[in-house]
Backbone and ligand atoms as CSV (ligand in chain L), in Angstrom:
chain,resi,resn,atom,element,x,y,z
A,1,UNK,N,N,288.183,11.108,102.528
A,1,UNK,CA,C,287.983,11.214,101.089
A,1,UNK,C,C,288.704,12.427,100.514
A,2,UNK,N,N,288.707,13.746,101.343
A,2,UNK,CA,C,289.427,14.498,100.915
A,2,UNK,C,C,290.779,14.746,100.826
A,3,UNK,N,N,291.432,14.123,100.051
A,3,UNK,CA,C,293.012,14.080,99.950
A,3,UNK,C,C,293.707,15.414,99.941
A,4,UNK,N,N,292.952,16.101,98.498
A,4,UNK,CA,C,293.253,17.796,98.605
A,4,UNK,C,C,293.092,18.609,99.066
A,5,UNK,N,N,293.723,19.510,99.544
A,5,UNK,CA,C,293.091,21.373,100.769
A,5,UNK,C,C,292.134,21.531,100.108
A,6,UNK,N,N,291.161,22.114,100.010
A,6,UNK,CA,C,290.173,22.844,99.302
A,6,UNK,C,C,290.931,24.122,98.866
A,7,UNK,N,N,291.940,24.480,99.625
A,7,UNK,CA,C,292.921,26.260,99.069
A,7,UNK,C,C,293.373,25.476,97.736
A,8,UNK,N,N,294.045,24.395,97.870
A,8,UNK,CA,C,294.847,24.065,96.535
A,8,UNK,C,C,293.666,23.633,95.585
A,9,UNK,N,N,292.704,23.368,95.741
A,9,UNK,CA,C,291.469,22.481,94.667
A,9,UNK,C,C,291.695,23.763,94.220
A,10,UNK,N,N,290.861,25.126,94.961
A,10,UNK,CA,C,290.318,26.122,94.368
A,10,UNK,C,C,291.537,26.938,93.198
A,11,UNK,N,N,292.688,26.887,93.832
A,11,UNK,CA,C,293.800,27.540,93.111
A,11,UNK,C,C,293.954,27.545,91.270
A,12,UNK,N,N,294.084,25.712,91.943
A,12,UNK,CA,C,293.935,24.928,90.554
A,12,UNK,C,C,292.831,25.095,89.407
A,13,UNK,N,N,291.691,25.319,90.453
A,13,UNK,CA,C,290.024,25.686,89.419
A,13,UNK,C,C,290.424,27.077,88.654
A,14,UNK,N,N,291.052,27.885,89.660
A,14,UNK,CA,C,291.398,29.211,88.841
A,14,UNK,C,C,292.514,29.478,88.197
A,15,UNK,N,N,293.465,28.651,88.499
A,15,UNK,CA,C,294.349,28.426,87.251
A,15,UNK,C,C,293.889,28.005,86.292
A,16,UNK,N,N,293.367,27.033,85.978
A,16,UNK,CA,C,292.888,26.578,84.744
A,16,UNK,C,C,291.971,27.535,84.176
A,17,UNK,N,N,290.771,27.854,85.114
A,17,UNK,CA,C,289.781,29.121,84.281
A,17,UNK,C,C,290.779,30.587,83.398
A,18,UNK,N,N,291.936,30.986,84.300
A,18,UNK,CA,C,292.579,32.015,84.064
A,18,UNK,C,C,293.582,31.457,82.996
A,19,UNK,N,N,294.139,29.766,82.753
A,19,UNK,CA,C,294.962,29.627,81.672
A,19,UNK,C,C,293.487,29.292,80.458
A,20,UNK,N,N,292.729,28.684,80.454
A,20,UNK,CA,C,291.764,28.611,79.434
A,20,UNK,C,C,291.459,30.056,78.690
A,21,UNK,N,N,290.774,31.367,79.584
A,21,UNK,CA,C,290.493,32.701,79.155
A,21,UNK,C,C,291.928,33.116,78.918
A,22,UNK,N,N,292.802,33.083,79.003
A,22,UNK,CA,C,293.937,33.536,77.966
A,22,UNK,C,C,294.299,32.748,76.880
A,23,UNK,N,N,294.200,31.725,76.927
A,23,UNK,CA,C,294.307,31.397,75.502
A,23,UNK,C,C,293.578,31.418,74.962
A,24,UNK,N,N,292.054,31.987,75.053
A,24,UNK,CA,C,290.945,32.046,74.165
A,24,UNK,C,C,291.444,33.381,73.720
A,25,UNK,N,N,291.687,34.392,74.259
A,25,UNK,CA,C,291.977,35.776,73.976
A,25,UNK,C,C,292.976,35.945,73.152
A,26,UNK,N,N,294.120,35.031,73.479
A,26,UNK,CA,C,295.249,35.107,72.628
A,26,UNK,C,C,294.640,34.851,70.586
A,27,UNK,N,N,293.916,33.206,71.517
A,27,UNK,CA,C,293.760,32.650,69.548
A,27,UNK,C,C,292.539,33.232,69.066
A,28,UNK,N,N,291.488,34.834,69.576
A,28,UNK,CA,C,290.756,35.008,69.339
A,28,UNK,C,C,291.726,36.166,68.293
A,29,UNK,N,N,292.441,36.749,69.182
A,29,UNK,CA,C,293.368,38.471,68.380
A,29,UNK,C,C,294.209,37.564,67.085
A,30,UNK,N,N,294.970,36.502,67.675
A,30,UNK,CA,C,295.495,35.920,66.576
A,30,UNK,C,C,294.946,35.292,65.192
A,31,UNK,N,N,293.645,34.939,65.736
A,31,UNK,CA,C,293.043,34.371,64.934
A,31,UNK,C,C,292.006,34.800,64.103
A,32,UNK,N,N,292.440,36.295,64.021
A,32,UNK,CA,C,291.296,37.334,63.232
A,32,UNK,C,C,291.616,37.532,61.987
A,33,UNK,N,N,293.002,37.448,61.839
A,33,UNK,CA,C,293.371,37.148,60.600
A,33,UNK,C,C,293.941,36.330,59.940
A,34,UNK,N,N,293.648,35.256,60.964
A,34,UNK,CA,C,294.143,33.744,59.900
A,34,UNK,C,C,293.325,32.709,60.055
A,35,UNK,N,N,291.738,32.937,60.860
A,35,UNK,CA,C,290.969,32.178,60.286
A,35,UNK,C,C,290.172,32.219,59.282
A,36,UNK,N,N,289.971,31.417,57.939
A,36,UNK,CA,C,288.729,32.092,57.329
A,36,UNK,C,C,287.949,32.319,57.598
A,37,UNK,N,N,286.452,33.051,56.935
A,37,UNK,CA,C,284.945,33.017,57.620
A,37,UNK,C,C,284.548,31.790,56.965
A,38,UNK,N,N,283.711,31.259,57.442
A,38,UNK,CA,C,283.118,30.514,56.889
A,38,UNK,C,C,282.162,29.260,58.432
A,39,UNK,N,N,280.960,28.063,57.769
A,39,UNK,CA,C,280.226,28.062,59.030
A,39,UNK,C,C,281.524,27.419,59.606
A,40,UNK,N,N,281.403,27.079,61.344
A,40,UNK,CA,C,282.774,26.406,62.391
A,40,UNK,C,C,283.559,27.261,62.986
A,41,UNK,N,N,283.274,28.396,61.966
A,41,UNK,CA,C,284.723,29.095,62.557
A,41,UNK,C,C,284.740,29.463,63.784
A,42,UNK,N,N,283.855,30.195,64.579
A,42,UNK,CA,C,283.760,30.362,65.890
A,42,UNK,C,C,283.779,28.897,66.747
A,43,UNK,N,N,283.320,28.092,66.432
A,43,UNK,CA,C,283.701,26.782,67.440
A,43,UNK,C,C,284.574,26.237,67.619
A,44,UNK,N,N,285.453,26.204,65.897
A,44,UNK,CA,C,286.624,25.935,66.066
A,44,UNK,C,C,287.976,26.664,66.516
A,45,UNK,N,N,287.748,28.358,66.624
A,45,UNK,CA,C,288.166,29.122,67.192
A,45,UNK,C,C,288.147,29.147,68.747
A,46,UNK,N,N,287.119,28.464,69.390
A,46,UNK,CA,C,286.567,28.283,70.671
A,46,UNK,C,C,287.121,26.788,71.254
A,47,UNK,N,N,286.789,25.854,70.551
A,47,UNK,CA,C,288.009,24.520,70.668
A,47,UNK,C,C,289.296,24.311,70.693
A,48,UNK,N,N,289.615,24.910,69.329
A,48,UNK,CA,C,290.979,24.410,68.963
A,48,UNK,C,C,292.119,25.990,69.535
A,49,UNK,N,N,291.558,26.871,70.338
A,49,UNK,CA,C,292.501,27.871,70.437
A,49,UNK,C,C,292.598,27.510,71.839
A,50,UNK,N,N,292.350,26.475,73.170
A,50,UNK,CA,C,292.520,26.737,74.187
A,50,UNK,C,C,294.132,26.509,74.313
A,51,UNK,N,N,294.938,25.818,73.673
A,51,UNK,CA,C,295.880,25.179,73.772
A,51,UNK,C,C,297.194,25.487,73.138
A,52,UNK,N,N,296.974,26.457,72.130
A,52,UNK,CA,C,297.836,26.971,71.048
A,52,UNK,C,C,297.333,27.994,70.084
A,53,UNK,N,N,297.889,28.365,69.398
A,53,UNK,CA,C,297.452,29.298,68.247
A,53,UNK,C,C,297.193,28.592,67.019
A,54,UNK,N,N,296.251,29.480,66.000
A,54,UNK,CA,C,295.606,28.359,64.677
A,54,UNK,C,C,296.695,28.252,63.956
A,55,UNK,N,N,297.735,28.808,64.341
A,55,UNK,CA,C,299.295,29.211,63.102
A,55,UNK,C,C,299.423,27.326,63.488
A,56,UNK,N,N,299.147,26.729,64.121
A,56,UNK,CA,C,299.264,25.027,64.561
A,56,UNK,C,C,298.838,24.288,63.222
A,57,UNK,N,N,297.602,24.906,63.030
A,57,UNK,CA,C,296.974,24.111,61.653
A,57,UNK,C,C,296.753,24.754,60.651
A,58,UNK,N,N,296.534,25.650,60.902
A,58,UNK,CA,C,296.172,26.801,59.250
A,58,UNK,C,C,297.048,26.470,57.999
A,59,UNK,N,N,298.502,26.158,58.298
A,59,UNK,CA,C,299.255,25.898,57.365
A,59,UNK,C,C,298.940,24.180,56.596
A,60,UNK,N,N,298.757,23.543,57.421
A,60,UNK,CA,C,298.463,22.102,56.944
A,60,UNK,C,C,297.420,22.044,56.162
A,61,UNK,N,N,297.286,21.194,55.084
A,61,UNK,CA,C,296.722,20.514,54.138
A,61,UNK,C,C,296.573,19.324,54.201
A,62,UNK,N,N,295.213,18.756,55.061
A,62,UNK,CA,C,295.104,17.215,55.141
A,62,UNK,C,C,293.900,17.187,54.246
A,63,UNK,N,N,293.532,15.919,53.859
A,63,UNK,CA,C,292.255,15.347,53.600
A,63,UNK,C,C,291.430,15.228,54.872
A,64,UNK,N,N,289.809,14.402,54.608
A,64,UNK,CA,C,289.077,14.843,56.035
A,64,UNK,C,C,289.760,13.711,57.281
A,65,UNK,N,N,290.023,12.538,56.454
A,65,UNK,CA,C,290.745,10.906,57.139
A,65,UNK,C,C,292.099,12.033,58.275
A,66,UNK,N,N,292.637,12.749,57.411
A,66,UNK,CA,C,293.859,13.452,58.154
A,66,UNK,C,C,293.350,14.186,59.071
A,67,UNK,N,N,292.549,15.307,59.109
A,67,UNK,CA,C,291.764,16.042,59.978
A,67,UNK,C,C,291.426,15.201,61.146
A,68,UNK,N,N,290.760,14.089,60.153
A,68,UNK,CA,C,290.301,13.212,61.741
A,68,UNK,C,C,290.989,12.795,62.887
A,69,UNK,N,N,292.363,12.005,61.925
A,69,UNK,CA,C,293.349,12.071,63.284
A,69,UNK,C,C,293.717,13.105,63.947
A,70,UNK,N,N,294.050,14.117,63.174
A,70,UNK,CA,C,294.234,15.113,63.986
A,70,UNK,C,C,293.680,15.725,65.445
A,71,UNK,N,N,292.468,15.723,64.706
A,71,UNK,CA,C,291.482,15.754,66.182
A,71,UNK,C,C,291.227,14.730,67.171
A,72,UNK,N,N,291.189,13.882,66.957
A,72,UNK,CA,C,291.416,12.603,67.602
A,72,UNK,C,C,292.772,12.782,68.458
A,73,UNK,N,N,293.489,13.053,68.358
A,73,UNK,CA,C,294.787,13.515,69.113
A,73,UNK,C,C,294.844,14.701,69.766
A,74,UNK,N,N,294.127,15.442,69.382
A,74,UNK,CA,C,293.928,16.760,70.098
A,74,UNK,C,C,292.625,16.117,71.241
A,75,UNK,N,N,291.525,15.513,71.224
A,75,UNK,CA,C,290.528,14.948,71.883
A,75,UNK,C,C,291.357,14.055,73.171
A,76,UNK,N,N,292.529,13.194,72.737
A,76,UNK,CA,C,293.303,12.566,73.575
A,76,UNK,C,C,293.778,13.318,74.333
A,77,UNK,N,N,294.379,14.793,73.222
A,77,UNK,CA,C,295.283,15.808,74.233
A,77,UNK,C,C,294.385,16.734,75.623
A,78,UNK,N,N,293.351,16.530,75.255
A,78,UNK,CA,C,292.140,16.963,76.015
A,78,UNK,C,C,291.368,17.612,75.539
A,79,UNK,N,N,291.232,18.444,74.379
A,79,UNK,CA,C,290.425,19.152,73.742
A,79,UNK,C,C,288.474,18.549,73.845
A,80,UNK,N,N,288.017,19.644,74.290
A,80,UNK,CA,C,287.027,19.323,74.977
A,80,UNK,C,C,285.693,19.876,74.386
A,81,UNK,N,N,284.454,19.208,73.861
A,81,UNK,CA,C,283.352,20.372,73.214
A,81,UNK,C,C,282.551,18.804,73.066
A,82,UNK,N,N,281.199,19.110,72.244
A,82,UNK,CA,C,280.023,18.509,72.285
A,82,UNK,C,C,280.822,18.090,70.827
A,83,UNK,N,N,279.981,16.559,70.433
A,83,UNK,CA,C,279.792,15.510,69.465
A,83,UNK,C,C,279.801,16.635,68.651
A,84,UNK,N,N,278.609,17.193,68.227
A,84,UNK,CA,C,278.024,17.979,67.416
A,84,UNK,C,C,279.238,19.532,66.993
A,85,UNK,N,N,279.544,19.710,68.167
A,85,UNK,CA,C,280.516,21.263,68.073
A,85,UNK,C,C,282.009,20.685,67.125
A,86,UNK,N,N,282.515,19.059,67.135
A,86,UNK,CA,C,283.653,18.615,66.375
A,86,UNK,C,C,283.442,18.399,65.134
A,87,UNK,N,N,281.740,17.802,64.632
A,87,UNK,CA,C,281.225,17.427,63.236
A,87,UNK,C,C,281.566,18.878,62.553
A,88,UNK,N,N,281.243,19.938,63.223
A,88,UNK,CA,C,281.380,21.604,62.616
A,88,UNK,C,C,282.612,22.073,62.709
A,89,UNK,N,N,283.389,21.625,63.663
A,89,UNK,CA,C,285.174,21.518,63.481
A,89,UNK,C,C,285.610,20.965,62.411
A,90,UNK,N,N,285.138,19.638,62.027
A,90,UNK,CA,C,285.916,18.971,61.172
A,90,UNK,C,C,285.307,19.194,59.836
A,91,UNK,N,N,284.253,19.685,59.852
A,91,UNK,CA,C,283.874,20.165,58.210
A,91,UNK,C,C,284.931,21.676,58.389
A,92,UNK,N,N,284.553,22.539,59.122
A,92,UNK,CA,C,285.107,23.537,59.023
A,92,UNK,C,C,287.182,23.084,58.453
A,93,UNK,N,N,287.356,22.512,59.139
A,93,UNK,CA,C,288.970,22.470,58.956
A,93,UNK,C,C,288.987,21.608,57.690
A,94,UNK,N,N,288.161,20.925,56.934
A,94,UNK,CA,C,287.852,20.262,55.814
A,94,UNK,C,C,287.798,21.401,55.043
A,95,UNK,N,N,287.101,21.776,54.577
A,95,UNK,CA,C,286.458,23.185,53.859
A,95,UNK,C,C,287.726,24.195,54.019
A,96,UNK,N,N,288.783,24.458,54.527
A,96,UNK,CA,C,289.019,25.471,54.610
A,96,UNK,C,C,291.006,24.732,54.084
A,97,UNK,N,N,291.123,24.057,55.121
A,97,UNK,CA,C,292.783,23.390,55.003
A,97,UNK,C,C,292.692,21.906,54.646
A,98,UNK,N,N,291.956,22.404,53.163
A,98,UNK,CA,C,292.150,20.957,52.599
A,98,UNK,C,C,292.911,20.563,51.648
A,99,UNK,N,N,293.617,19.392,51.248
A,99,UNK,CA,C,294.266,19.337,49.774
A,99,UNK,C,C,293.333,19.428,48.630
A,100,UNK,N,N,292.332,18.829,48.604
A,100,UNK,CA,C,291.487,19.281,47.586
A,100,UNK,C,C,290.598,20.639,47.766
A,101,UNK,N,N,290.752,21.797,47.506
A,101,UNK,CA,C,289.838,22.684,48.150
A,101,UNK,C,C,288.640,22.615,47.423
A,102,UNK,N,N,287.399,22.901,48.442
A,102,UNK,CA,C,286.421,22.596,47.685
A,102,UNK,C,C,285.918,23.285,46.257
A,103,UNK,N,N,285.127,22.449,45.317
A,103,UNK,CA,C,285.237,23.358,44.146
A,103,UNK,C,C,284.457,24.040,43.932
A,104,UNK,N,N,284.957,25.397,43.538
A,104,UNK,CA,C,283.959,26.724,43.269
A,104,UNK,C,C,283.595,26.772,42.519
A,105,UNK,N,N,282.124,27.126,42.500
A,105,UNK,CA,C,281.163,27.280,41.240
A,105,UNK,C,C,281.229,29.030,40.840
A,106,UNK,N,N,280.833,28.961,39.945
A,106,UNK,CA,C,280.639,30.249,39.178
A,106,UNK,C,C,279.392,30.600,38.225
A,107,UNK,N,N,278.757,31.376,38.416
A,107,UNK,CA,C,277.404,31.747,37.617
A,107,UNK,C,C,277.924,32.855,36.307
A,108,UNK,N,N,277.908,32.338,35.282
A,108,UNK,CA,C,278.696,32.707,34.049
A,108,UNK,C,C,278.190,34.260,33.733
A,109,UNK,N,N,276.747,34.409,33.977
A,109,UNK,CA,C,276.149,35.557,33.480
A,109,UNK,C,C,276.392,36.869,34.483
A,110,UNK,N,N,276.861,36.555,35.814
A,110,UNK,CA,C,276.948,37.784,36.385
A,110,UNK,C,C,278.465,37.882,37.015
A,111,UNK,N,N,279.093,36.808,36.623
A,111,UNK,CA,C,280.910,37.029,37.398
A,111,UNK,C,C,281.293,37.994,36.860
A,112,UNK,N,N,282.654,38.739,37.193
A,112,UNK,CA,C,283.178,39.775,36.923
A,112,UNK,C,C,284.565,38.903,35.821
A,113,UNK,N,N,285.074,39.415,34.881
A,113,UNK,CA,C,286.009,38.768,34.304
A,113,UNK,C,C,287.048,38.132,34.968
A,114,UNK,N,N,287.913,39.134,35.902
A,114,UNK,CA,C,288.739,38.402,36.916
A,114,UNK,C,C,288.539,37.103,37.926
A,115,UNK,N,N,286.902,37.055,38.087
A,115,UNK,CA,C,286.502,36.019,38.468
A,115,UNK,C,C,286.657,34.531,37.453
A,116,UNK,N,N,286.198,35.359,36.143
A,116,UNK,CA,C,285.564,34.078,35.253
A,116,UNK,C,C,286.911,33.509,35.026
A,117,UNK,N,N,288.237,33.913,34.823
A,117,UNK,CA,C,289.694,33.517,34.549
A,117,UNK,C,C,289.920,32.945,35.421
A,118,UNK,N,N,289.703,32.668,37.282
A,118,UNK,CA,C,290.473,32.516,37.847
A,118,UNK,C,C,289.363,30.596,37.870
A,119,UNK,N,N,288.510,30.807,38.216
A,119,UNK,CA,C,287.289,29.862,38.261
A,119,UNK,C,C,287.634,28.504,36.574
A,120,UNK,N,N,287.535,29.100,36.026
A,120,UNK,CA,C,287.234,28.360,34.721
A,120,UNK,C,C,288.805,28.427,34.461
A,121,UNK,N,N,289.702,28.701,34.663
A,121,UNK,CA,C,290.898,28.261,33.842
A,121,UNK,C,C,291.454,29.378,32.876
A,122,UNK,N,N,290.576,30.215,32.456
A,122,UNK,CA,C,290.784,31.512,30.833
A,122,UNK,C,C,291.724,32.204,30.896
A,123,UNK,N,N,292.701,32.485,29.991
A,123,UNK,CA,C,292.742,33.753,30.309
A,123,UNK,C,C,292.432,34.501,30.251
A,124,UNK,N,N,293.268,36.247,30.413
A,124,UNK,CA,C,292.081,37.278,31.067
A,124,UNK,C,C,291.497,37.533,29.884
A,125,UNK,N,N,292.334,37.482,28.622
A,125,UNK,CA,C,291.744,38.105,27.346
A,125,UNK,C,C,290.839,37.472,27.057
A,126,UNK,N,N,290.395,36.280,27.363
A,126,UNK,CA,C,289.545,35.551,27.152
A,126,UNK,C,C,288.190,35.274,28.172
A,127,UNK,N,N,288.299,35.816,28.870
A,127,UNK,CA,C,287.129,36.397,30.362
A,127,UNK,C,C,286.308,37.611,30.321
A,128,UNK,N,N,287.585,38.736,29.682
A,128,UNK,CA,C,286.698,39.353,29.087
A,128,UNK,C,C,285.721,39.415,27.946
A,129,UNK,N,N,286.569,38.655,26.562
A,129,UNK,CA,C,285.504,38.030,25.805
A,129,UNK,C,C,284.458,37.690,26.352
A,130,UNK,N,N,284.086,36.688,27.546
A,130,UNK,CA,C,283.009,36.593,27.754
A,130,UNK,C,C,282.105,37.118,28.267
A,131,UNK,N,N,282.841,38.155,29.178
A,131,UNK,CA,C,281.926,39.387,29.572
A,131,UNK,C,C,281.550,40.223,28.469
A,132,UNK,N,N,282.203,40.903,27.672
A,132,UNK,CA,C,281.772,41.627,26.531
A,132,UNK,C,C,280.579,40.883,25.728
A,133,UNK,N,N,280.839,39.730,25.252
A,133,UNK,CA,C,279.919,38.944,24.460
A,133,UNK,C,C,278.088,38.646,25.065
A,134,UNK,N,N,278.473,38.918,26.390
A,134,UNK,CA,C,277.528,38.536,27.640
A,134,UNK,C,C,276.656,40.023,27.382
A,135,UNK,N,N,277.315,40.922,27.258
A,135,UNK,CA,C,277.075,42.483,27.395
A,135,UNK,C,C,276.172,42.668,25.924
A,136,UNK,N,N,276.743,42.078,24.712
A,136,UNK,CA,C,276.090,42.479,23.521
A,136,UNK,C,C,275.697,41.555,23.573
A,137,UNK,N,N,275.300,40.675,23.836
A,137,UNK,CA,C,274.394,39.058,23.041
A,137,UNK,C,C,272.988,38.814,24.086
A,138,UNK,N,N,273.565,39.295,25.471
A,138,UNK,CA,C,272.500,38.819,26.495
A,138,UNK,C,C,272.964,37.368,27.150
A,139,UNK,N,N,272.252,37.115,27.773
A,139,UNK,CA,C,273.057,35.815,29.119
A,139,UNK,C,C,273.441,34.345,27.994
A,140,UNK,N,N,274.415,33.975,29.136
A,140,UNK,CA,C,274.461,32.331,28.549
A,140,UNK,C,C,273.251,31.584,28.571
A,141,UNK,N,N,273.377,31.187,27.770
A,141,UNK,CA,C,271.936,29.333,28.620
A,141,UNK,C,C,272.626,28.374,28.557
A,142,UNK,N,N,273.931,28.370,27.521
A,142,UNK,CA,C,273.683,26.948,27.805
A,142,UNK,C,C,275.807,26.943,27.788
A,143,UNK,N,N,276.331,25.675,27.665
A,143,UNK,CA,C,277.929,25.355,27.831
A,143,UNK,C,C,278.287,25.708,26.244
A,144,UNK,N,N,277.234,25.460,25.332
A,144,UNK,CA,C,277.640,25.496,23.959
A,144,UNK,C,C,277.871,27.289,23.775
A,145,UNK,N,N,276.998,27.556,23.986
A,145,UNK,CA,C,276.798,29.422,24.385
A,145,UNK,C,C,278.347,29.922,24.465
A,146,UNK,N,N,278.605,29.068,25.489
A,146,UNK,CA,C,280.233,29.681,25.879
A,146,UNK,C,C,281.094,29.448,24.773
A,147,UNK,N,N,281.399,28.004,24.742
A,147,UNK,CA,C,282.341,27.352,23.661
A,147,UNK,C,C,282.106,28.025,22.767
A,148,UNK,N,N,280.994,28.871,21.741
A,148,UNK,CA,C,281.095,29.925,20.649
A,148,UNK,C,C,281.511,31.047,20.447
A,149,UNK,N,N,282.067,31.400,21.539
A,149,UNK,CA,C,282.791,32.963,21.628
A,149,UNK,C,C,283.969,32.879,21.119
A,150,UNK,N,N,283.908,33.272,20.459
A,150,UNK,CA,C,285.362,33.288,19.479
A,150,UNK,C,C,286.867,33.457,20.306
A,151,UNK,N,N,287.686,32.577,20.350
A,151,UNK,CA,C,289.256,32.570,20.758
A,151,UNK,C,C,289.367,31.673,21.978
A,152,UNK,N,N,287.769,31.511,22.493
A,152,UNK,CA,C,287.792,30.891,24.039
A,152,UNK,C,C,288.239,29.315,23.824
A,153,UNK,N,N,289.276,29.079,25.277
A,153,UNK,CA,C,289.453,27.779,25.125
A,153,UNK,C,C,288.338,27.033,25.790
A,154,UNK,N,N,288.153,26.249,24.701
A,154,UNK,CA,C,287.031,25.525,24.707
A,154,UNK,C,C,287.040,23.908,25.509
A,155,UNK,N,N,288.487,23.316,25.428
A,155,UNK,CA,C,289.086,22.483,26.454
A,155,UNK,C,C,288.574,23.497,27.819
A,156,UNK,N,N,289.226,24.456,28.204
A,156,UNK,CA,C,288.899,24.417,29.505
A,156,UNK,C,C,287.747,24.756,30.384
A,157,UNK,N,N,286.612,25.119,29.244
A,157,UNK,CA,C,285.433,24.987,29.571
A,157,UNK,C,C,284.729,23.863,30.094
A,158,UNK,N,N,285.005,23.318,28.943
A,158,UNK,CA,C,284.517,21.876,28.827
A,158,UNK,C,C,284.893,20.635,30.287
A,159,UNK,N,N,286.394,21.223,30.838
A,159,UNK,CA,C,286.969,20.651,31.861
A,159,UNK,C,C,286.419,21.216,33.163
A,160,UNK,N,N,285.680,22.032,33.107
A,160,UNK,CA,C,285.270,22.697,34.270
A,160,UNK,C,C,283.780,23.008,34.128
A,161,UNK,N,N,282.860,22.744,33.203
A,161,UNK,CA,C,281.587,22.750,32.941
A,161,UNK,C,C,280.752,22.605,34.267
A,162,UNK,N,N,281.381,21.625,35.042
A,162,UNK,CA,C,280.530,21.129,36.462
A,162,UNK,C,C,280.584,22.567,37.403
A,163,UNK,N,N,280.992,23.603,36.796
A,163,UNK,CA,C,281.401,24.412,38.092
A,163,UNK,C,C,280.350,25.418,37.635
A,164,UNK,N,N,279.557,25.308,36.418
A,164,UNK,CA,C,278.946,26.475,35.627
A,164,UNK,C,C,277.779,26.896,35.874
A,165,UNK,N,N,277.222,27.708,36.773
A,165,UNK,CA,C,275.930,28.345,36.601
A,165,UNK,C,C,275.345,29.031,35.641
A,166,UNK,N,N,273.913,29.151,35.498
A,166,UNK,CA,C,273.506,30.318,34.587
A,166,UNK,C,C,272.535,30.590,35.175
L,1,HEC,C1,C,293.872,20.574,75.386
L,1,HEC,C2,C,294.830,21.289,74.580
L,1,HEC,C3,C,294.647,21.269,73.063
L,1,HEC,C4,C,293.525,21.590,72.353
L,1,HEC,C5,C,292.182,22.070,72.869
L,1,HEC,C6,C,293.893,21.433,70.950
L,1,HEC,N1,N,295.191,21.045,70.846
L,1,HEC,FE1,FE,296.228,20.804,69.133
L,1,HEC,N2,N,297.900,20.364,70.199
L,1,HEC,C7,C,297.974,20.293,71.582
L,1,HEC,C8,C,299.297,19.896,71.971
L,1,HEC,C9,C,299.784,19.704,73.389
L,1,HEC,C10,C,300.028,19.732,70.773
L,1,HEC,C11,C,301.482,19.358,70.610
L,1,HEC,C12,C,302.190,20.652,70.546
L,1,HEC,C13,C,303.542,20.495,69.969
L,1,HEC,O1,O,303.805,19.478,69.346
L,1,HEC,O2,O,304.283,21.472,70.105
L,1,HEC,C14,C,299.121,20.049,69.688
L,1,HEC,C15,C,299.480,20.004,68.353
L,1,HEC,C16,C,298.605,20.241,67.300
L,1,HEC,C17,C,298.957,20.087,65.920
L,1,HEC,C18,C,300.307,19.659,65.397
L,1,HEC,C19,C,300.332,18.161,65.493
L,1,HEC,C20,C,301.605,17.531,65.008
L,1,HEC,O3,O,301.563,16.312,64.810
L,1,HEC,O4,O,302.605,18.237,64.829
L,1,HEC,C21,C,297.843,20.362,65.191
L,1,HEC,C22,C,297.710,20.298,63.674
L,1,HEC,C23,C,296.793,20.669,66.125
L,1,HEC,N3,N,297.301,20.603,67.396
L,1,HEC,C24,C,295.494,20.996,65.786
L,1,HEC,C25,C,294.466,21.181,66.698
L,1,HEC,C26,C,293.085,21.341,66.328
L,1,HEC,C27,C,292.549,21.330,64.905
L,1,HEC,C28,C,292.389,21.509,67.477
L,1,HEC,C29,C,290.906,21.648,67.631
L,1,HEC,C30,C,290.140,20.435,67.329
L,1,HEC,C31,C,293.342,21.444,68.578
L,1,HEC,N4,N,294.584,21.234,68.048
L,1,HEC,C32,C,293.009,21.611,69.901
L,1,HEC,C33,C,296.961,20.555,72.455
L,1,HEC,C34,C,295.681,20.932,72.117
């Protein structure tokens, strides 16, 4: 039954252990500053780095259908982890390198102006309006609240309303 030396089995066991722990090390240093935070990241840092560096996908922009193949081909390529550890891969690489990125909400009464411009569409002169107005009037309540501040575009409120906390 034993076809292989046991010297060459073992070689092989520690080649692979010694090529796996270097490429974790590699896409752990590499990957300190080009993964986002967010939840996955360590699993998918722990999955998807045995084989290459994240510079592989970080740049791509799929939808989740795209992601899927992706991984699905990497799963073929051997990429190896629990059911559960890929569902948190593939949201993670969803959430992060997506074409649609997910959309950010904003709580109107406590953003900082540079926030409220970049979120809602404004410009800055118009972000600060709403911080200033926020400052003398007291909080928003409501979308109409906003749309009354004098100069604000009121189209792009209105286009982004779904994103609006108070
Ligand atoms: C077992 C090794 C292995 C693992 C683990 C692995 N990959 Fe790969 N990956 C490869 C190989 C091999 C290629 C082909 C490399 C090339 O084309 O130069 C590749 C290529 C890619 C590509 C480019 C594909 C293309 O069509 O050009 C992407 C994107 C990618 N991998 C993402 C991932 C993601 C995301 C994960 C984690 C789920 C992952 N890989 C895990 C082996 C792996």
């Amino acid at each position: 039954m034993l076809r292989y030396p046991i010297a060459h089995l073992r070689s092989t066991l520690l080649w692979l252990i010694a090529a796996g722990c270097t490429g974790e090390l590699a896409f752990a240093q590499a990957g300190k500053a080009q993964l986002p935070d967010g939840p996955g990241r360590a699993v998918t840092q722990r999955i998807c780095g045995n084989c290459h560096g994240p510079g592989i996908f970080t740049k791509r922009r799929l939808d989740r259908e795209g992601w899927a193949e992706v991984v699905d081909d990497m799963i073929r390529r051997g990429a190896k982890g629990e059911d559960e550890d890929f569902v948190l891969v593939m949201d993670y690489l969803v959430q992060n390198f997506s074409k649609t990125p997910a959309v950010r909400r904003i709580n109107v009464n406590s953003a900082e102006a540079a926030e409220l411009a970049e979120v809602l569409g404004l410009a800055e002169d118009q972000a600060v309006a709403l911080v200033e107005h926020r400052r003398a009037k007291g909080n928003f309540k409501t979308i109409d609240d906003l749309k009354k501040v004098p100069g604000i575009n009121t189209q792009a409120v209105e286009e982004r309303k779904d994103r609006i906390d108070f």
